[in-house]
N, C-alpha and C positions, 0 to 999 in steps of 0.2 A: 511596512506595507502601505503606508500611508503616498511614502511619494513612488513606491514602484507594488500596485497591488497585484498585478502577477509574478510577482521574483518569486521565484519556486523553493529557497530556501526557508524565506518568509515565512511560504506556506505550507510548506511541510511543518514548520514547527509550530506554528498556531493551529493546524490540525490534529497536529500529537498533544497540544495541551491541552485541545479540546477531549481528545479521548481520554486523555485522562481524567477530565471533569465529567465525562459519559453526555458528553453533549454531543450527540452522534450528528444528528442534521448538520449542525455547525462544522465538526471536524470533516465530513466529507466533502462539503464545499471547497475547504481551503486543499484537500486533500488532490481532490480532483484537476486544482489548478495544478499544481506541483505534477503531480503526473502528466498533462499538455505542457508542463512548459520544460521536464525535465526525462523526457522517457524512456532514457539507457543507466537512469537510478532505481535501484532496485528498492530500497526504504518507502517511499510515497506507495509505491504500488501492493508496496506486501502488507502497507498500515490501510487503504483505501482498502484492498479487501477484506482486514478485520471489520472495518468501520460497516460494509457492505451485510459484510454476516451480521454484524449486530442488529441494522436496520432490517436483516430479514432479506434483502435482496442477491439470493444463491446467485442468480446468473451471471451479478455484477462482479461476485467475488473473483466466480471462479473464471471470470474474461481477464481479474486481475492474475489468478494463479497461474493459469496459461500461459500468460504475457512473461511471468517470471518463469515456467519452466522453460521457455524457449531460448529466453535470455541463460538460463543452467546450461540450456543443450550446446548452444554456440559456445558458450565459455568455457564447457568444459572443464571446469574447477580450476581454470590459469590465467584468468582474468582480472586485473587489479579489484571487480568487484565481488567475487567468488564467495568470499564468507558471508556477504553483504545479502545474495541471493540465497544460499542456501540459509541463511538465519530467517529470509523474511519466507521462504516455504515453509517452514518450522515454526515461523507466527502463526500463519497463515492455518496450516495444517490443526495446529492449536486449539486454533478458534471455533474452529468447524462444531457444529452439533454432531452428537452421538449419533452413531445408526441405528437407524430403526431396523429391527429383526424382522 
């Protein structure tokens, strides 16, 4: 990251190490870039909105979940990245808080 600090690979993975240190501010930084500079990968966007839920921001998440069901709807499960999406709604979905009754 040092000589290319937007390479989206970069940043997807230093945002995934960040969440898993629960260093949320952090991971959604690098998260965010990954997602501008990578936006037909399903992985950055389905972890950006766990990161989203965690910091409390619903709206951000679910602009990311959107973004991925859409990508489901065109793929229609025969897309080289199919599992890829349906695994990160199923993070996604995961993460979410309970419903209030």
């Amino acid at each position: 990251l040092r000589q290319n600090p937007t390479h989206p690979e970069g940043n997807l993975m230093m945002g995934t190490t960040k969440m898993s240190l629960g260093k949320w501010d952090d991971a959604k930084k690098y998260l965010e870039i990954a997602v501008r500079k990578d936006q037909k990968n399903p992985d950055p966007k389905s972890r950006l909105a766990v990161t989203l839920i965690k910091l409390g921001d619903m709206d951000g998440a679910m602009k990311q979940r959107a973004d991925l069901e859409k990508m489901s709807k065109d793929c229609k499960g025969k897309c080289r990245n199919a599992e890829w999406i349906a695994a990160g709604l199923a993070m996604v979905d995961g993460a979410m808080p309970p419903k209030q009754p």
